[in-house]
Structure formats: C-alpha cells, structure tokens
N, C-alpha and C positions, 0 to 999 in steps of 0.2 A: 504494500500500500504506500502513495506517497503520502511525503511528510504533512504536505498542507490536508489531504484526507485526514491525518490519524490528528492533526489539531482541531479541526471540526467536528470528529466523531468526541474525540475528547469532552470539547466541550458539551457535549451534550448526553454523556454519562449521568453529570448530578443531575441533569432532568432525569434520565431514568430510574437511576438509583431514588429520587423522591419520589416518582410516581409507583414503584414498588412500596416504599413505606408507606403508602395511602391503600396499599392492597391492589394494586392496580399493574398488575402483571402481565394483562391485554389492556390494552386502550386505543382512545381513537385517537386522529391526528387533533382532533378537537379539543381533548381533554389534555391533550399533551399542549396547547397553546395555554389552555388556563394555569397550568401549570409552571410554566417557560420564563414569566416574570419576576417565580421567589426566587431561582436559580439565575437568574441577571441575563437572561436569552430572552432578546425579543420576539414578540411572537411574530412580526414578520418573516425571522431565522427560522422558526422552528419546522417548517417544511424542507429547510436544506439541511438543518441539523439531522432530523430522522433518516435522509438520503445517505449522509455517511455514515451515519449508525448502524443501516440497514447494509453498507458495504461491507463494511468493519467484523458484521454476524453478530452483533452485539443485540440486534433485534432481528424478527421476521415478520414480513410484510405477512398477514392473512389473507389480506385482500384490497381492496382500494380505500385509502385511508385508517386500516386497522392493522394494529401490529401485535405482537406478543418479544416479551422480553425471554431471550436464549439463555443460554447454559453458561456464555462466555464471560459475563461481567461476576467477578469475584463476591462473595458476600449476598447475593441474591437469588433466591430461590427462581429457577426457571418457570413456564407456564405448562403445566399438564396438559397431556392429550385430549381428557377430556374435559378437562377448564376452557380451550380451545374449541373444543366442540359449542359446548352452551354459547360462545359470543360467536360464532360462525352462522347460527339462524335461533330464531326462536318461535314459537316454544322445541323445548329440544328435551330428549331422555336420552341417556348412552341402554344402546338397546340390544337385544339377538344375541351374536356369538359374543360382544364386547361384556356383555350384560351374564351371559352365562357364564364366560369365565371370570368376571368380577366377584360373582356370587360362589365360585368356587364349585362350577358343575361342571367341570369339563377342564381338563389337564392339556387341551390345545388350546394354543395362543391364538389369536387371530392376526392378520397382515393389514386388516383395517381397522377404524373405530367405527362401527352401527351407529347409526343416532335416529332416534325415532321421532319427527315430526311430523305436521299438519298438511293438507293439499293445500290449504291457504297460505301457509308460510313462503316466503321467499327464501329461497336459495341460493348457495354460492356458485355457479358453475364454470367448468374450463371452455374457455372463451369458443363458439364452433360447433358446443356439444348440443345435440338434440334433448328436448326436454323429456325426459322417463321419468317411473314412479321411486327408482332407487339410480343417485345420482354419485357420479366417484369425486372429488374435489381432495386435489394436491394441497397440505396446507402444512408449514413448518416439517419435510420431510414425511408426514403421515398424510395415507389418502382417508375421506370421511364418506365414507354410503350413507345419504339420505333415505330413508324409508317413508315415503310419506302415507297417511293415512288420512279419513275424513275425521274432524272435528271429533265428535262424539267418538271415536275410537282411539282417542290419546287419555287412556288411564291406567290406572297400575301401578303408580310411578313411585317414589319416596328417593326424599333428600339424605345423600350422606356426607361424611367428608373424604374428598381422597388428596392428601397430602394437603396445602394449607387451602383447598378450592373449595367448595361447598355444590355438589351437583347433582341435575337431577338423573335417576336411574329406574327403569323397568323394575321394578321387585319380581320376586326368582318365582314367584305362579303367574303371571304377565309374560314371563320371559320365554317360559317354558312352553304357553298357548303359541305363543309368536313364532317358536322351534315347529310346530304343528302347523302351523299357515304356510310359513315359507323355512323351510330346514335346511335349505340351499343356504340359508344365511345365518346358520348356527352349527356346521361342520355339515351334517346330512342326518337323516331320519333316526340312523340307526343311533347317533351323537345323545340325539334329543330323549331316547328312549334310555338310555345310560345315563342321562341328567335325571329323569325322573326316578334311575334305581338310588341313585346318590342321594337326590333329596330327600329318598326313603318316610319314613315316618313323619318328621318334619316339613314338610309338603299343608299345606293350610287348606285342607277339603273344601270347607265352606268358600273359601275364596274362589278359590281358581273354580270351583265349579258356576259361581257367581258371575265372574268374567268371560269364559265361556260363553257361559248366556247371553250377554251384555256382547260379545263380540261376532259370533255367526254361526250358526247351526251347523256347517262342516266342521269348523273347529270341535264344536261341544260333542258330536260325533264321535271325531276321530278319541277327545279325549274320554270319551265313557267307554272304548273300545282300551285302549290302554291305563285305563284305571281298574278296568274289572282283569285286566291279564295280572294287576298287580294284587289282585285279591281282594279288591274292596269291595265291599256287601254292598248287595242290588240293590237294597234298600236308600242306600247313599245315594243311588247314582240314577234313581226314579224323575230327578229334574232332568236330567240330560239324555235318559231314553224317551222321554213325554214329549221331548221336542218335533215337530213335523219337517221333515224334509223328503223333495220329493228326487225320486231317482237314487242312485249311489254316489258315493264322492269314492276319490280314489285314498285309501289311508295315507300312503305315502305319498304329498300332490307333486312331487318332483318323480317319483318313480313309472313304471313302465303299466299301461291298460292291462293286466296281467293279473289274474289272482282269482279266490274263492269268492261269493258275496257272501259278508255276514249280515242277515236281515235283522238283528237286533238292531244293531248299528248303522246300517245302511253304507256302510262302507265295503270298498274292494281290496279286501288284503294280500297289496302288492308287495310284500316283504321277501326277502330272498329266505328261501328255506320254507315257502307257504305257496310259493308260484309253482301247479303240477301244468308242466308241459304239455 
C-alpha cells in the first residue's frame, strides 16, 4: 500500500475503533458521518476515509454504503456471520442447515449462512442475477441464501447471543419443519431425519406439531409420518392425521416419484431402502 493510503486509512481507524465502542461493528456510511466529528474527521472526509479503510481490509464493504469492521484492527472484536446477516435484509432468522447446526443437530458445517426472510423484504443481490425465491449474495468472504417466505410464515424464531451480537434464529422444531419443506437446504432428507433422532426426547410435541399446522398440510404430513416411525402415540398425533389433503405428497420433496403410498399419511415413501423396483 502507499504511504499517503496507509495515512488516510490511519486516520480513520479512531473512527472505527469509536464506532465499535458504541457497538457498532456494521454501520452505514451514515452513521459513520455522525460519528467522524468526535474523532476530528470531517464529514465531508469520511466517504474517502472509508475508501482507504476499505483498501487497507480494515473494513468490508456489505454492500453500497454498508460496511462491517474485519479481523484486522487490533483490540476489536470483528463482525459475525451472522450479525452480518440481520443488517444485510430485514426481517431476517439465520435459518435451515445454519440453524440446525447452531442448535447442534447435525455434525456438518454448512458453506453458506441460511437466512430466513419475507417475499416483501428487499434483498441484496449480485449485480445480473435473476430474481428466485432463495438468493446467493457474496458478502465479507461468506455467500448468504435468502429463503424467502410469505409474511404469515416467518415464525418460530427466538433471540440469542452468539459472541457479543444478539440474533434472531429459527428455534430447533421451526428448523426441523423447514428440513421437511426443503432438505436440499439442510444436508438432504436423510440429515433431517438424524436431527430428529438427536433431538430425541427433547423435541417440544406440542410445538412443532403447532407449527406444522400453522405452516402447510404436506409438511404436517410428512411430519406425522416420521413422528409415529419414532414411536409416538397416535393419540398425539390425531391433529396432524385430521388434517385434509388431497392427492399424495412425495415424503422426500427433493427425492425421486418412487415408492409405497402410505394412506394414513398421504405420502409416497421415497426413501432409499423403501423404493421396491
């Protein structure tokens, strides 16, 4: 880097290192002017101050006009993947495979972060890219899948802390439906069915069979079909056979037209080990 960069990025470390002491680990170019006059940087400066900063690696750009403070500035804690996530759209949950392995169902990492938002939401997208329902966006080195949903189907959620962020997250019977919807984006079927021997006992009946309800009669389906493989009394699980749906869904929606019909369920169990040729 030259000299006159590393003196403008310089100077505009105390902004950053203040706008970390305020908790402010992502911010906008906005909040970094309001900032820019305790630190003796005019706010005129502070769009070329960020420019070296953003050279220097001392920050990353999210997106146009948003940044998150890196790894490199001494003494400050960097911004989380999924800290990153909540200010990249909102409303947002870190959600699916991110979500399962947070909640400790599943011993595979994922290569992205899930984030579960709204159709309404606006999102980030790479500049080119046609609009879909689950979107990829490069951001500080991690790419972020949008999963979007309608309105009424954003719940489940609960706040925790993960390192000093405070975020929101699918909770692990949410998680688990979402593994049932789309299992492409929680490792695969068979993943999700291994989250549910883990969650074991612990598993909240009344809930997830709750949300089930609340989310679409293939899910509640497929999940009355692998609750009663787990042994639970049909007495439990009387809401979710009482449901109407017409036709079969396929158990595994990612797997192949293949398999037995179970008419309790109304599903086609396409499972490897169930499919007779």
């Amino acid at each position: 880097m030259a000299t006159n960069d590393v003196i403008h990025a310089g100077i505009g470390v105390e902004l950053i290192r203040r706008l970390a002491a305020e908790g402010r680990r992502i911010f906008t170019s906005g909040q970094a002017r309001e900032f820019a006059p305790v630190v003796g940087i005019s706010p005129g400066y502070v769009t070329q101050s960020l420019h070296y900063l953003a050279k220097a690696g001392w920050i990353v750009r999210l997106h146009k006009g948003l940044f998150a403070i890196s790894s490199a500035i001494p003494g400050v804690a960097p911004a989380h993947e999924f800290e990153i996530a909540m200010a990249l759209v909102q409303p947002a949950a870190i959600s699916h495979w991110s979500a399962l392995h947070y909640h400790g169902l599943t011993e595979q990492v994922p290569r992205q972060v899930f984030v579960l938002t709204t159709t309404e939401a606006s999102i980030p997208r790479i500049r080119g890219e046609k609009a879909k329902d689950i979107q990829g966006y490069a951001a500080a080195g991690i790419t972020y899948q949008f999963i979007r949903v309608k309105t009424e189907r954003f719940f489940g959620t609960e706040k925790v802390w993960v390192d000093e962020a405070r975020i929101t997250i699918t909770d692990p019977e949410r998680t688990l439906l979402d593994g049932l919807s789309m299992p492409g984006y929680c490792g695969d079927f068979a993943e999700i069915l291994h989250a549910f021997e883990v969650k074991g006992d612990a598993l909240n009946l009344d809930r997830i069979i709750k949300y089930a309800i609340r989310l679409d009669a293939a899910v509640a389906k497929r999940l009355g079909w692998v609750l009663e493989q787990r042994g639970i009394q049909a007495s439990r699980l009387k809401p979710l056979a009482a449901l109407q749906i017409k036709g079969y869904r396929m158990l595994d929606p990612s797997g192949p037209r293949k398999g037995s019909y179970n008419s309790r369920w109304r599903v086609q169990e396409n499972l490897p080990g169930r499919i007779v040729e």
